[in-house]
C-alpha positions as CSV (number, residue, x, y, z in Angstrom):
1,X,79.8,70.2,184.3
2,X,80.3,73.9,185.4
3,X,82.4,75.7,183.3
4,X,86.1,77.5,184.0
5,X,87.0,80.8,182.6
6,X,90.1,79.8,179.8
7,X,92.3,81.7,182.8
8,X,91.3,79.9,185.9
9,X,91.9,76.9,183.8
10,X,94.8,77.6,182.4
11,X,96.3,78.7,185.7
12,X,95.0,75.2,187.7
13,X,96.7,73.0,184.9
14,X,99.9,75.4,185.2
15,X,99.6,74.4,188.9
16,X,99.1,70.5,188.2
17,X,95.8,71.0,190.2
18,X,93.5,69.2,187.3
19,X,94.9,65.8,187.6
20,X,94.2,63.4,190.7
21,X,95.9,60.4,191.6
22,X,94.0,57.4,190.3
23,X,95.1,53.9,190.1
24,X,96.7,53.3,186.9
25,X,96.7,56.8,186.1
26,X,100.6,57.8,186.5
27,X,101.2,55.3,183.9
28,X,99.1,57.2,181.2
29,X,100.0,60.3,182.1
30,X,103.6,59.5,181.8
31,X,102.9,59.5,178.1
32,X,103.0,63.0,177.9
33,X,106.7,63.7,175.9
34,X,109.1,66.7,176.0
35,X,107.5,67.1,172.1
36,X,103.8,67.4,173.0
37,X,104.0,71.4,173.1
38,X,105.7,71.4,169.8
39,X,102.3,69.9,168.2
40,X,100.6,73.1,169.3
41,X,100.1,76.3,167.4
42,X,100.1,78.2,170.8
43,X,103.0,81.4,170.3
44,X,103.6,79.7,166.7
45,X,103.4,81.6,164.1
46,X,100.9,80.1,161.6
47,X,101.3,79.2,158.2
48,X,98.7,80.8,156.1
49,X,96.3,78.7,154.3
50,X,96.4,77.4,150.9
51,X,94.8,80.4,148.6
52,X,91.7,79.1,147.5
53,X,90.8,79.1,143.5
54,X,87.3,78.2,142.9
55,X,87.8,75.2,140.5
56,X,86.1,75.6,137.0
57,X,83.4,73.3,136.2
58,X,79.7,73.1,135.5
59,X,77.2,75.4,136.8
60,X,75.1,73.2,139.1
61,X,71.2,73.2,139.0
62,X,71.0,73.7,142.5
63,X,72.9,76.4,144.1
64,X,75.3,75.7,147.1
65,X,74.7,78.1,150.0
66,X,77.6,80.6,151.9
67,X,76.0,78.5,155.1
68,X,77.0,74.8,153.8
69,X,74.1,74.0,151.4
70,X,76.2,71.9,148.8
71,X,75.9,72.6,144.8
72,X,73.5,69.8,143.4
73,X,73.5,68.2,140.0
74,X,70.4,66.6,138.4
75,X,72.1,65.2,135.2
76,X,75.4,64.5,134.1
77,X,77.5,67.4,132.3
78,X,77.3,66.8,129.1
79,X,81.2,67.5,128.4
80,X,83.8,67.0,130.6
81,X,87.1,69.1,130.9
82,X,90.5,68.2,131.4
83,X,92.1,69.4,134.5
84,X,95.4,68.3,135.0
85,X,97.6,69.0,131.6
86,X,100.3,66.4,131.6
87,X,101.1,63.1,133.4
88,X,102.1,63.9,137.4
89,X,104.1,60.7,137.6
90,X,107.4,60.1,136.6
91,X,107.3,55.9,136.5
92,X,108.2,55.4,140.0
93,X,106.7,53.2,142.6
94,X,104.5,54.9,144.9
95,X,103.7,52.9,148.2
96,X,100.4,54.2,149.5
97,X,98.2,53.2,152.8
98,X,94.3,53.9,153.4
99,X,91.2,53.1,155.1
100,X,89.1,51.6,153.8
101,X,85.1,50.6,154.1
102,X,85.1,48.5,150.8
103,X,85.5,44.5,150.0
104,X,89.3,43.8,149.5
105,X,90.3,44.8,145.6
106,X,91.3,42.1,143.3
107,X,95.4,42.2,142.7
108,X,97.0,44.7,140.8
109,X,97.7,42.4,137.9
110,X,94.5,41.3,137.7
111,X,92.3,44.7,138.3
112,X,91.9,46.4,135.1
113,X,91.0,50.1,137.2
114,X,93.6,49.7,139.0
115,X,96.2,49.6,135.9
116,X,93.7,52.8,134.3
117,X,94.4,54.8,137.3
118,X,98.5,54.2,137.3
119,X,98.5,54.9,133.8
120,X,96.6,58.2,133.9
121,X,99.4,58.9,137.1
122,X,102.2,57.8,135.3
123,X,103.7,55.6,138.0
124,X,103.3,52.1,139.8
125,X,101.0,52.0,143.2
126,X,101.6,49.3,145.4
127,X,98.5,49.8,148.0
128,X,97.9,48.9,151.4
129,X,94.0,48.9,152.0
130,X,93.5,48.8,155.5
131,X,89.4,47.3,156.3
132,X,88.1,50.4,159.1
133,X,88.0,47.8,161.9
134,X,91.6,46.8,161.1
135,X,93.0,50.7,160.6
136,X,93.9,52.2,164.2
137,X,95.8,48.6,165.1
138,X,97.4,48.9,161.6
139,X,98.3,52.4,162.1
140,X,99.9,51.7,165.1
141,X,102.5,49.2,163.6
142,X,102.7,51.9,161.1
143,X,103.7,54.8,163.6
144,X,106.1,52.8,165.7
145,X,108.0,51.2,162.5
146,X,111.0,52.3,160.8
147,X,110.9,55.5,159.4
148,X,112.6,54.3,156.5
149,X,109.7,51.8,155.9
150,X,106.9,54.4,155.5
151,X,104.5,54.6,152.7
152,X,104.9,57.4,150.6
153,X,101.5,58.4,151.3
154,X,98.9,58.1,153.8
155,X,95.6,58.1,154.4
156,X,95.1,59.6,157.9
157,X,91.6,58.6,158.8
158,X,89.9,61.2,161.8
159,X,87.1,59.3,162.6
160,X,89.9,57.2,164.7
161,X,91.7,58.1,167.5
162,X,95.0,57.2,167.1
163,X,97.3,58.1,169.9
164,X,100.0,60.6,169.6
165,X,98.9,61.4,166.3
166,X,99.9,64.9,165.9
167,X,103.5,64.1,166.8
168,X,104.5,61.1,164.7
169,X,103.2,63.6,162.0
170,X,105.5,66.4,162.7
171,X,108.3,63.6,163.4
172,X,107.8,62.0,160.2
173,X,105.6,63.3,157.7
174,X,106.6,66.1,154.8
175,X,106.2,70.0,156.3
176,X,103.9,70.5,153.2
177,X,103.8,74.4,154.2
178,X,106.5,75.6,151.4
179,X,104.9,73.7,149.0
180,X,101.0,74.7,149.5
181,X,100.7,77.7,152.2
182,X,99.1,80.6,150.6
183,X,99.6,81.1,147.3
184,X,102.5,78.4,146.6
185,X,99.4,76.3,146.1
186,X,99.0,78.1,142.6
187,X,101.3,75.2,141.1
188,X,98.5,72.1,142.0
189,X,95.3,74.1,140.7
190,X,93.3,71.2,141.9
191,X,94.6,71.1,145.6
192,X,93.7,75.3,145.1
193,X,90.4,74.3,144.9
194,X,89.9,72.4,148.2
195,X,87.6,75.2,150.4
196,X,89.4,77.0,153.1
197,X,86.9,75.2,155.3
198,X,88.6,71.8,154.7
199,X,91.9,73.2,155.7
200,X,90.7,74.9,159.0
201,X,89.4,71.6,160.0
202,X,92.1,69.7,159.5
203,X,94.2,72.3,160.9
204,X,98.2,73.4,161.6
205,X,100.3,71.3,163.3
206,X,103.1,73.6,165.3
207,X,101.7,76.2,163.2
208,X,102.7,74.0,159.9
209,X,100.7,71.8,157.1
210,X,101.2,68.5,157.2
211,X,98.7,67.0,155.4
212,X,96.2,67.4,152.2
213,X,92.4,67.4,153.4
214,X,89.3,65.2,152.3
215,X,86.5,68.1,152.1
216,X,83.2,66.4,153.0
217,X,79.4,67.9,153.7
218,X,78.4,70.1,156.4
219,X,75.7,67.7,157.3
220,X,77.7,64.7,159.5
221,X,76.3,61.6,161.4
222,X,72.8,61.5,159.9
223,X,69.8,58.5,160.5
224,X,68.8,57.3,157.4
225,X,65.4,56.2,157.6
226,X,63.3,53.7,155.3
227,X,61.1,56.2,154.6
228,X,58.2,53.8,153.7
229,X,58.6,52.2,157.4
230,X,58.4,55.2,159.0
231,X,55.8,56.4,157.2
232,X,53.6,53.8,157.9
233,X,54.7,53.9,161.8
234,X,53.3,57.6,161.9
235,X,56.2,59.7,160.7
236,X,55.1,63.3,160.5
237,X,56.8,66.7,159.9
238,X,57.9,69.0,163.2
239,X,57.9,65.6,165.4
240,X,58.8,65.7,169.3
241,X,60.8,63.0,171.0
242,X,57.8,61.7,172.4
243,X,56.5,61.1,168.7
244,X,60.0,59.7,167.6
245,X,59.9,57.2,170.8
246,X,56.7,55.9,169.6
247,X,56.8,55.6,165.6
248,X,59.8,53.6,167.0
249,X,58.0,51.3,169.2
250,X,55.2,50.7,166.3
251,X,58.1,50.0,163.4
252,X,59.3,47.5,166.1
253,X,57.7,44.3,165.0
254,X,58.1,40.4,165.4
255,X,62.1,40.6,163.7
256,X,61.7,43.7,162.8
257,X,63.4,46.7,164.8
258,X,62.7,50.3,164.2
259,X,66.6,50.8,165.2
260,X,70.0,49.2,164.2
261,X,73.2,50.3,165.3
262,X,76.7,48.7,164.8
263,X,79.8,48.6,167.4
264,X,81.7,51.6,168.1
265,X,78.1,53.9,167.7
266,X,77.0,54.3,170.9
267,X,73.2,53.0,169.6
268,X,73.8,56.2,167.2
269,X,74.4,58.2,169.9
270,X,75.2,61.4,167.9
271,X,71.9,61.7,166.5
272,X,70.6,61.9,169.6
273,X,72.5,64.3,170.9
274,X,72.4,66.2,168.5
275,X,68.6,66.6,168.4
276,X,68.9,66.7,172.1
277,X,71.0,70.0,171.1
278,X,73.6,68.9,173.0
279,X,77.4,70.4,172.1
280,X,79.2,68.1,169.6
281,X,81.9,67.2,171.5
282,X,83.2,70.3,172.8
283,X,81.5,73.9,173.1
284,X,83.2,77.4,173.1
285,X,81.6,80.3,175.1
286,X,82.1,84.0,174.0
287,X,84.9,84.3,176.2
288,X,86.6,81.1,175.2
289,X,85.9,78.4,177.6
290,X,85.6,75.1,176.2
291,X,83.1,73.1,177.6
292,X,82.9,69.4,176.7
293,X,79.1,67.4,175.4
294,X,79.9,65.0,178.6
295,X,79.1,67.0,181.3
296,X,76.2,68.3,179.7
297,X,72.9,68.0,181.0
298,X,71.3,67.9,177.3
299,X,74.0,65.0,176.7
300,X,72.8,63.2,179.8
301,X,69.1,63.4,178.6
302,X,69.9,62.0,175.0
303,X,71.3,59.3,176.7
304,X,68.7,58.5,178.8
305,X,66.4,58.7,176.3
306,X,68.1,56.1,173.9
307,X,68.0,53.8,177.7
308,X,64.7,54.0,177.4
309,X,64.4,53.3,173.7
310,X,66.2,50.3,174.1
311,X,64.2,49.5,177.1
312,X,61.1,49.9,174.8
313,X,62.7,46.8,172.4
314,X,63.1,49.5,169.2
315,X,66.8,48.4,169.0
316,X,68.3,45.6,167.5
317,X,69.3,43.1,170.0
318,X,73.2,43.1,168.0
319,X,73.0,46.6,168.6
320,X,76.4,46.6,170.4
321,X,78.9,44.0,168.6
322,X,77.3,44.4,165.4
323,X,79.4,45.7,162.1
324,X,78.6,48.3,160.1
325,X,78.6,46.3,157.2
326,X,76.3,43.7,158.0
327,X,74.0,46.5,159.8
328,X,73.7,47.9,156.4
329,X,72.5,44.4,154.7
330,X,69.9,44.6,157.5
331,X,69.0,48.2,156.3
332,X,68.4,47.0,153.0
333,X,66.7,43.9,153.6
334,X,63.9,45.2,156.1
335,X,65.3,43.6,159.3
336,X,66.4,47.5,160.5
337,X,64.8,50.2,159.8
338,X,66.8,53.0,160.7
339,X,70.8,53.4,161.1
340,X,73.5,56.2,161.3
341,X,76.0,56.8,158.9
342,X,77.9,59.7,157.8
343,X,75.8,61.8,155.6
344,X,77.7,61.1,152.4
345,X,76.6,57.3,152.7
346,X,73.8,58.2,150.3
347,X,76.2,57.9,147.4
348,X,75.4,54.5,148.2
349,X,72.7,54.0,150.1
350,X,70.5,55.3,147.2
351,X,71.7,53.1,144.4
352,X,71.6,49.7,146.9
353,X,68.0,50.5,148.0
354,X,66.8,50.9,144.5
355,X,64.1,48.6,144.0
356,X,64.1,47.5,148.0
357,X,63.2,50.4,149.8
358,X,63.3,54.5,149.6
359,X,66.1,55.8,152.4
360,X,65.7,59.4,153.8
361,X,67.5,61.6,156.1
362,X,65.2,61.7,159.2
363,X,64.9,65.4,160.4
364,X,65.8,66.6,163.8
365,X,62.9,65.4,166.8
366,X,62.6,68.5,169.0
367,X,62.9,68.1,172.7
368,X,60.7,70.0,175.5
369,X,59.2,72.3,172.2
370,X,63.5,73.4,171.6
371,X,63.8,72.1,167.9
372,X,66.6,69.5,167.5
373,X,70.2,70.0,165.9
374,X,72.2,68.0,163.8
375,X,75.8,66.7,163.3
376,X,78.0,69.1,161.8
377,X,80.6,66.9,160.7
378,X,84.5,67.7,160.7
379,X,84.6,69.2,156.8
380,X,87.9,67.3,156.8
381,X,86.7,63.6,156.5
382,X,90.8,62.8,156.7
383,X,94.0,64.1,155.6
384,X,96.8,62.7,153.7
385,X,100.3,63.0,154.8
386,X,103.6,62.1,152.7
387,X,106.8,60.6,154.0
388,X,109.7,62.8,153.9
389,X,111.5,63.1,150.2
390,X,113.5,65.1,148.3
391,X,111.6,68.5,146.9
392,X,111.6,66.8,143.7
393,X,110.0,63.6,144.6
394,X,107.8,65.8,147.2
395,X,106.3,67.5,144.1
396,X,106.0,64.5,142.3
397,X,103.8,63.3,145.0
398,X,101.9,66.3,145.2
399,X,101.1,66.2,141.5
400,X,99.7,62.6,141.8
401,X,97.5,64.0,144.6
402,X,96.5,67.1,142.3
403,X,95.4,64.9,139.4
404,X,93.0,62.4,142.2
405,X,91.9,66.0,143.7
406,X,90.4,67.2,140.3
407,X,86.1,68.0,140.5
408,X,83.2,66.9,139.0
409,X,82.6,67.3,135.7
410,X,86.3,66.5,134.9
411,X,87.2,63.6,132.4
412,X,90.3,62.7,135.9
413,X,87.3,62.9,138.2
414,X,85.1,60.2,136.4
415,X,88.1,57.9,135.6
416,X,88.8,57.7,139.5
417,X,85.3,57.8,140.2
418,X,83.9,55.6,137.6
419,X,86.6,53.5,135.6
420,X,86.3,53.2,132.1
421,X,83.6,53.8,129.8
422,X,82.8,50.5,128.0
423,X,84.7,48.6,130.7
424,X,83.5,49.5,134.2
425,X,80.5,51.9,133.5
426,X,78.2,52.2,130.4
427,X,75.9,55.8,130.1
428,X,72.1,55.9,130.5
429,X,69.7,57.9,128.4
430,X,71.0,60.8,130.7
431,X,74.5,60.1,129.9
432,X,75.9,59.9,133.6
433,X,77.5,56.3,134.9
434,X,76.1,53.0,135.4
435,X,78.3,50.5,136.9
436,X,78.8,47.5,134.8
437,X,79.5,43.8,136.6
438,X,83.2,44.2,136.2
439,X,82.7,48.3,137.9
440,X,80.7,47.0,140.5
441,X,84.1,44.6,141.6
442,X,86.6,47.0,140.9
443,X,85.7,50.5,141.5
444,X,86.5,53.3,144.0
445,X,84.8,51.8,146.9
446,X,87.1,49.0,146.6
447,X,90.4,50.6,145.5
448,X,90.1,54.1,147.6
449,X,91.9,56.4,145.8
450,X,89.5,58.6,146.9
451,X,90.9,58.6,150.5
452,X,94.1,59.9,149.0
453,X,92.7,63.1,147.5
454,X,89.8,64.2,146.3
455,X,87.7,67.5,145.1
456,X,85.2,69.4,146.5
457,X,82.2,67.3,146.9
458,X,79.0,67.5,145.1
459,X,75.3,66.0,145.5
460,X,74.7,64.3,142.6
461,X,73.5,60.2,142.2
462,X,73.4,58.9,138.5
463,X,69.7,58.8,137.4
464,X,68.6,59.8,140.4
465,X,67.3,63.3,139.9
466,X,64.8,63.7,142.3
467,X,66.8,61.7,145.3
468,X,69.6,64.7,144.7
469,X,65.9,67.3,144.7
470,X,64.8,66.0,148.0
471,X,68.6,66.1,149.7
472,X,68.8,69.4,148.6
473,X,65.6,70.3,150.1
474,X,66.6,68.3,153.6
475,X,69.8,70.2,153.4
476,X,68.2,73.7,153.5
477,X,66.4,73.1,156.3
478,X,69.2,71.6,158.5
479,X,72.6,73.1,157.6
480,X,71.1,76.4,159.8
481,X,71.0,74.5,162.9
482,X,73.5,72.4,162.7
483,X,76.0,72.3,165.9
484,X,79.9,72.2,165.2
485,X,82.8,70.9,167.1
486,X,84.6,73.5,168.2
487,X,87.9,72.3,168.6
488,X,88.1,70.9,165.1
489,X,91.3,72.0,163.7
490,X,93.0,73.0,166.9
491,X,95.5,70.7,168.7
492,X,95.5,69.2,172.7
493,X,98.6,67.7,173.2
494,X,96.7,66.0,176.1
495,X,93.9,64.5,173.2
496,X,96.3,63.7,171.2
497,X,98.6,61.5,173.7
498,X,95.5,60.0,176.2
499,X,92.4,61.2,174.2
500,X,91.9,57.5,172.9
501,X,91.9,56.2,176.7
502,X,89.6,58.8,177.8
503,X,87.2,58.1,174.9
504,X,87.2,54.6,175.1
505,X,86.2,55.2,179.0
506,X,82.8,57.4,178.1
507,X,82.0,55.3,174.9
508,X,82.4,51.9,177.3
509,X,80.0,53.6,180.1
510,X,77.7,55.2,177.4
511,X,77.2,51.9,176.1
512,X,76.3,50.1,179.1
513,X,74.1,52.7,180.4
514,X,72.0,52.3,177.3
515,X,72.1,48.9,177.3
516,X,70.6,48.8,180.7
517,X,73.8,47.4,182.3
518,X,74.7,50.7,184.5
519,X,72.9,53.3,186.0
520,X,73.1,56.9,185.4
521,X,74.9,57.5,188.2
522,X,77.8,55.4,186.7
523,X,77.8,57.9,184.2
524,X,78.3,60.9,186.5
525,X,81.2,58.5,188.2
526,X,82.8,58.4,184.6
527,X,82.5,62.2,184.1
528,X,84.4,63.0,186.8
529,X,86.8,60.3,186.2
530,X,87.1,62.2,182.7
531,X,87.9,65.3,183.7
532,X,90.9,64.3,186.4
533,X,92.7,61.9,184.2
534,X,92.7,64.4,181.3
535,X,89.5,66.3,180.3
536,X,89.9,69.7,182.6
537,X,93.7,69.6,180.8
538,X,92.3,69.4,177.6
539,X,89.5,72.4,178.0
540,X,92.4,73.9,179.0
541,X,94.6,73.3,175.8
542,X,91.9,73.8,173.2
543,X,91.3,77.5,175.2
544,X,94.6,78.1,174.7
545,X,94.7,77.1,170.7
546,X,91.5,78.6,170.1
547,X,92.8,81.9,171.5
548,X,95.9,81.4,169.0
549,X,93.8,80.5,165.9
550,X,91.5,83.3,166.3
């Protein structure tokens, strides 16, 4: 697509000239509410971020980068601190929601990490843990219940689209601003010591803090190879797409498939793109026009070349309606031998495979002799929002979610993480954590406290020195060309009220152009259906924030 100045743009939506009339479309337009401009920070004035106070801890043995390289720990410290000096909780009930990617946890009553983590809060939890798949249709019921019924925290998950999100959380959720901007933030040390970069991404609402963010990795949707598969297909250093096309087709064997993929993925279509070096979503020029991935000819290309891939048999035939779940027993077993996930999947991914298989971030193919990008993800995995309180019970809260923010090398951070010693985890000769039967049922994975808060993250795996060497090593080479989002942290009240529509239209026709069922030329018929119903508005909108934000 050709791109408009931020003006001409601006001055076209002003005029209503964007939109079309579609079939179908007045309806979803008509979503659009009086309190959509009130979600932007557009001629707001902006609430300055939480003062950052580099937590204290142990010096890492490999050193984090200014660019995005994370600190890296080969053993366990061999003392922990205390970070939080009293009980947060004041024997309430606390009613909290989250996503979830774990097996359901064992009752309350019944769940002896559960009762650990309540005790070291000093309060009663009553969780809602909502399965991913579940989340956006649970959210929903959430958002258009009784106010009175809310949570008292939630887990707002961004990897979903969830419509109108920005204004049921300026409707119902906490202003947080007096309580964290700038250096108010002093009083929850731990929440001090989320990075600025955590914040930005999960940006201002009407210029205000809403919500507490989940830092995560520079490094976002990553293929995880098995290495040894690859390997033996041909796998080499400074690979083309060409070569990556066929070490594909020779891993592709009898029931064997070089690539898996589960629903919702678009056969792993970020990847691609990325290496493709196509814009992550949306692009900002020097003079601030946004210009989306879709109507981007390097977007088109990764596309067609993941037709052809699938055209070639490397994918799994359940490629589209499979879970990500059960793509990951397939991982494991040898049935796949490559799938995307998030790059902090190997926190699990390494201890699984032990014993199976030896998983590895692929590095970028190049394409016509350009060398490939990589996901930069959103450093703000989710946020966490609280229902609205009195200041006293707001602080309460935000205690709680100081304590589960604390950082590694902290005796809060290994309870949450880890359990109990003797109970859930045992030490090994290096004195880090090794799940015992019980931990391996109840644990974080299972009871996500984690999605409520959490400190800055860390590459470190339990007795796996040299797995936390080599993702270190991958990390240096990719964080530089990594390709970010730009509109992460800024607000389109147009995304926000019809950007799960418009998503769902591309990621339909994406999918059924790699799968062989449309043509390209679909695609292009998509596009511009894209930009009438709502895409132009939105380049439009995240000019307009951008310019405001910067």
């Amino acid at each position: 697509m050709s791109g408009m100045s931020r003006r001409t743009l601006l001055r076209s939506v002003a005029a209503g000239g964007a939109a079309v009339a579609v079939p179908g479309l007045l309806t979803a337009c008509s979503t659009t509410g009086s309190d959509d401009k009130g979600v932007s920070n557009a001629g707001k004035e902006l609430a300055p971020w939480p003062a950052y106070a580099a937590p204290a801890g142990p010096r890492p043995d490999l050193a984090p980068t200014e660019a995005g390289v994370q600190a890296g720990f080969t053993s366990y410290p061999s003392s922990l601190v205390t970070s939080v000096a009293r009980t947060p909780g004041d024997g309430s009930t606390v009613k909290v929601l989250t996503v979830t990617f774990g097996t359901p946890p064992k009752a309350a009553d019944q769940n002896r990490y559960w009762r650990a983590v309540e005790k070291a809060l000093g309060v009663t939890i009553e969780f809602t843990v909502v399965p991913q798949a579940d989340y956006q249709k649970k959210m929903a019921t959430v958002m258009a219940g009784d106010p009175d019924s809310l949570p008292d925290i939630i887990n707002v998950f961004t990897n979903v689209t969830l419509p109108r999100e920005a204004q049921f959380v300026q409707r119902r959720a906490e202003d947080l601003t007096p309580y964290l901007s700038g250096a108010a933030v002093r009083d929850y040390p731990n929440l001090a010591g989320i990075p600025t970069h955590a914040w930005r991404d999960m940006g201002r609402i009407g210029g205000r803090l809403y919500g507490i963010p989940l830092e995560r990795p520079l490094p976002g949707s990553t293929l995880w190879l098995n290495q040894g598969l690859f390997t033996e297909a041909g796998m080499r250093g400074g690979w083309a797409s060409t070569d990556f096309a066929a070490v594909a087709r020779r891993a592709t064997r009898g029931k064997r498939y070089a690539l898996g993929a589960s629903v919702g993925s678009l056969f792993g279509n970020a990847v691609h793109a990325a290496a493709h070096h196509a814009p992550n979503g949306w692009a900002v020029d020097r003079n601030g026009t946004f210009r989306p991935h879709y109507g981007d000819d390097r977007y088109k290309a990764a596309v067609a070349f993941q037709a052809q891939l699938r055209k070639n048999g490397s994918y799994h035939p359940d490629a589209t309606s499979m879970s990500q779940v059960d793509l990951g027993t397939l991982f494991l077993n040898g049935t796949v031998a490559a799938l995307q996930d998030g790059f902090g999947a190997y926190q699990t991914r390494y201890p699984d495979a032990e014993g199976l298989l030896t998983p590895a971030p692929a590095l970028p193919y190049s394409v016509d002799g350009i060398p490939g990008g990589i996901v930069a993800a959103r450093r703000s995995f989710g946020y966490t929002i609280l229902k609205k309180a009195g200041k006293e019970r707001v602080r309460m809260l935000l205690r709680l979610l100081d304590h589960l923010a604390a950082p590694f090398g902290t005796k809060e951070w290994e309870l949450v993480h880890h359990g109990l010693e003797g109970v859930h985890f045992t030490r090994g000769e290096d004195g880090s954590p090794r799940a015992t039967k019980l931990g391996e049922v109840e644990n974080v994975s299972n009871l996500p406290f984690r999605y409520l808060a959490e400190g800055p993250q860390v590459l470190f795996l339990p007795g796996l020195p040299d797995a936390v060497r080599a993702l270190h090593t991958w990390q240096r080479t990719v964080v530089p060309v990594a390709i970010r989002n730009a509109s992460f942290g800024l607000k389109s009240p147009t995304d926000t009220s019809q950007g799960a529509t418009l998503k769902a239209l591309m990621d339909d026709t994406v999918t059924a152009v790699v799968a062989g069922r449309a043509p390209m030329s679909e695609y292009d018929e998509a596009v511009r259906r894209w930009r009438s119903r709502g895409g132009d508005r939105m380049a439009a909108e995240y000019a307009e924030e951008y310019d405001a934000d910067t």
